[in-house]
C-alpha positions as CSV (number, residue, x, y, z in Angstrom):
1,X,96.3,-5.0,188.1
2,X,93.0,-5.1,186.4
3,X,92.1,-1.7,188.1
4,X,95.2,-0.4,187.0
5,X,95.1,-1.1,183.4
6,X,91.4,0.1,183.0
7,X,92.4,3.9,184.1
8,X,95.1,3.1,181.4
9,X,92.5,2.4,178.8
10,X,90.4,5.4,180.0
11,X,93.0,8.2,179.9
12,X,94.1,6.8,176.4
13,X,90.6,6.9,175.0
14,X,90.8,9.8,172.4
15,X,87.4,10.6,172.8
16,X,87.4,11.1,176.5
17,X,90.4,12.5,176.5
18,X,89.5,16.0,176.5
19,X,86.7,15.3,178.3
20,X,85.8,17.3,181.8
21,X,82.8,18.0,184.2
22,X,82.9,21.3,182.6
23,X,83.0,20.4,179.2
24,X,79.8,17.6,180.1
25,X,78.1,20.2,181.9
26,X,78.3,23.0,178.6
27,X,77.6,20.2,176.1
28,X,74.2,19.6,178.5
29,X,73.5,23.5,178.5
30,X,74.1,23.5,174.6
31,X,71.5,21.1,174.2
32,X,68.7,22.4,176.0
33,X,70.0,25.6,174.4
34,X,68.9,24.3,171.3
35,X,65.4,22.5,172.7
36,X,64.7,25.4,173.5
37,X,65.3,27.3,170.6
38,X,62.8,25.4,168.6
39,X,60.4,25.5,171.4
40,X,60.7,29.0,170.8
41,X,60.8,29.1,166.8
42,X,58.0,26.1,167.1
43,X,55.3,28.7,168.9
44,X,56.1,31.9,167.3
45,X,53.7,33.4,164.8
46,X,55.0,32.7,161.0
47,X,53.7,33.5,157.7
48,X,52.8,32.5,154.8
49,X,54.4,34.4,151.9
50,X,54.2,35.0,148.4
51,X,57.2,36.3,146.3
52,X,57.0,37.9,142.9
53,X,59.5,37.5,139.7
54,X,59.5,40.4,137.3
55,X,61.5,40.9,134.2
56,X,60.9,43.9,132.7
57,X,57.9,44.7,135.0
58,X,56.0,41.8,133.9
59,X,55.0,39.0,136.6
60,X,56.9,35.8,135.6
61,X,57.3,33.3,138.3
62,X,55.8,33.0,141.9
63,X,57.3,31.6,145.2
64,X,55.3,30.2,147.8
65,X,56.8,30.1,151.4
66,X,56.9,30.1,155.0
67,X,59.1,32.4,157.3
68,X,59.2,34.3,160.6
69,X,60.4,37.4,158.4
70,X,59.3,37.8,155.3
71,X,61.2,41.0,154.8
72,X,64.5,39.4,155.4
73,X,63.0,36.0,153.3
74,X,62.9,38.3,150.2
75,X,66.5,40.0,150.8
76,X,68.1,36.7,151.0
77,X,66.4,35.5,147.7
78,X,67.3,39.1,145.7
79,X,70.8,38.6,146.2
80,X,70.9,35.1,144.5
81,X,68.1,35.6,141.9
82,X,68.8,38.1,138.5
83,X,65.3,38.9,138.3
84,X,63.4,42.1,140.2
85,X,61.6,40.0,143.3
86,X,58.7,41.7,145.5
87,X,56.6,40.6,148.5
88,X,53.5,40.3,146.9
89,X,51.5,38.7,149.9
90,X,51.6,37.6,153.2
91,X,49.1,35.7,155.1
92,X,50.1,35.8,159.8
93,X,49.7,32.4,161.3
94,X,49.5,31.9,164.5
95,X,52.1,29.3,165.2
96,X,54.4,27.9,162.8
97,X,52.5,24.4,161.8
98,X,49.2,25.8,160.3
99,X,51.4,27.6,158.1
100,X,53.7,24.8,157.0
101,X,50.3,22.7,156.4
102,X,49.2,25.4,154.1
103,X,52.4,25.8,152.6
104,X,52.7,22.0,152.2
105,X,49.2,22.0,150.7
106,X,49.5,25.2,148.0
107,X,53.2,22.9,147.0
108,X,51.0,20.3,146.4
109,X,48.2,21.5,144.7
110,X,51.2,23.0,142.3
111,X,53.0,20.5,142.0
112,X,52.5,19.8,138.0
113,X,53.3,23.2,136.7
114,X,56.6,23.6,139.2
115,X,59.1,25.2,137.5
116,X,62.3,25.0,139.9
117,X,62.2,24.1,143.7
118,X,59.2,26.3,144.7
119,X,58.8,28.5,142.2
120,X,55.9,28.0,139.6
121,X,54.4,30.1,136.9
122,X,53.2,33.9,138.8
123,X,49.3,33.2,138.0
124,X,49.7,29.6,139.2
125,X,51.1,30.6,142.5
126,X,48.7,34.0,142.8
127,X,46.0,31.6,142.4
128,X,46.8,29.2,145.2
129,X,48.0,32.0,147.5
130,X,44.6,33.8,147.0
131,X,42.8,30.2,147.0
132,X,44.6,29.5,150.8
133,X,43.7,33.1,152.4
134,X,40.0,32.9,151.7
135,X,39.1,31.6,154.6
136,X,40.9,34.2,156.4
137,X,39.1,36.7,154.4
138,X,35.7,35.6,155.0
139,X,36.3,35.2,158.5
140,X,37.8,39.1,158.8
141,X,34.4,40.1,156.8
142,X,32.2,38.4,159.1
143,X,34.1,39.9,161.9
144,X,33.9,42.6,160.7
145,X,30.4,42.8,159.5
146,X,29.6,42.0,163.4
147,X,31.6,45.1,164.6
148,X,29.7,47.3,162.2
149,X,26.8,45.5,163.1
150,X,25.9,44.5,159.8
């Protein structure tokens, strides 16, 4: 009887109910899916971006941020922003986390003059932006000062 009336409970559970092997085995493969994913997104190069505000052809805000695609980044702002926005900068990082330190950094460093979310005043952000690729800078003159044997 016990037996019995613990099949009872099982097949009246709603949340097994519609249950299978097959349906365990794809929620499994779903998962790793997504593991993997961000495996993926965690190790592929990103930059660090910088996105300009015009009215009227005049500089107004800037927006500091992080994405795989930039390009697409600044399509997806336009179409919810009334003002004229422009790639102004973008600096390659190898994997995603140096550029989310930078990024994290360059919102902190502007974090009193913020106007909205992550957009702060154009020579604010052109300032930090500038500020954060200077290393990269230096290093690409030495480099190349090397190859031209300077």
């Amino acid at each position: 009887m016990g037996k019995m009336s613990a099949l009872t409970a099982e097949r009246c559970d709603p949340a097994s109910a519609w249950r299978s092997p097959l349906s365990d085995r794809l929620e499994r493969f779903r998962r790793k899916s997504i593991n993997d994913q961000s495996i993926i997104r965690i190790n592929t190069p990103t930059s660090l971006y910088l996105i300009r505000a015009d009215l009227d052809g005049r500089p107004l805000f800037g927006k500091i941020g992080i994405s795989w695609t930039p390009d697409l980044r600044l399509k997806t702002l336009q179409t919810s922003c009334p003002l004229s926005l422009s790639l102004a900068g973008t600096l390659a990082f190898p994997t995603r986390h140096p550029a989310a330190v930078r990024e994290r950094d360059a919102h902190r460093s502007l974090k009193s003059c913020r106007i909205s979310g992550e957009w702060y005043p154009w020579e604010d952000a052109l300032r930090e932006f500038n500020r954060g690729a200077q290393p990269w800078v230096d290093s690409f003159r030495d480099l190349m000062g090397r190859e031209l044997g300077q």
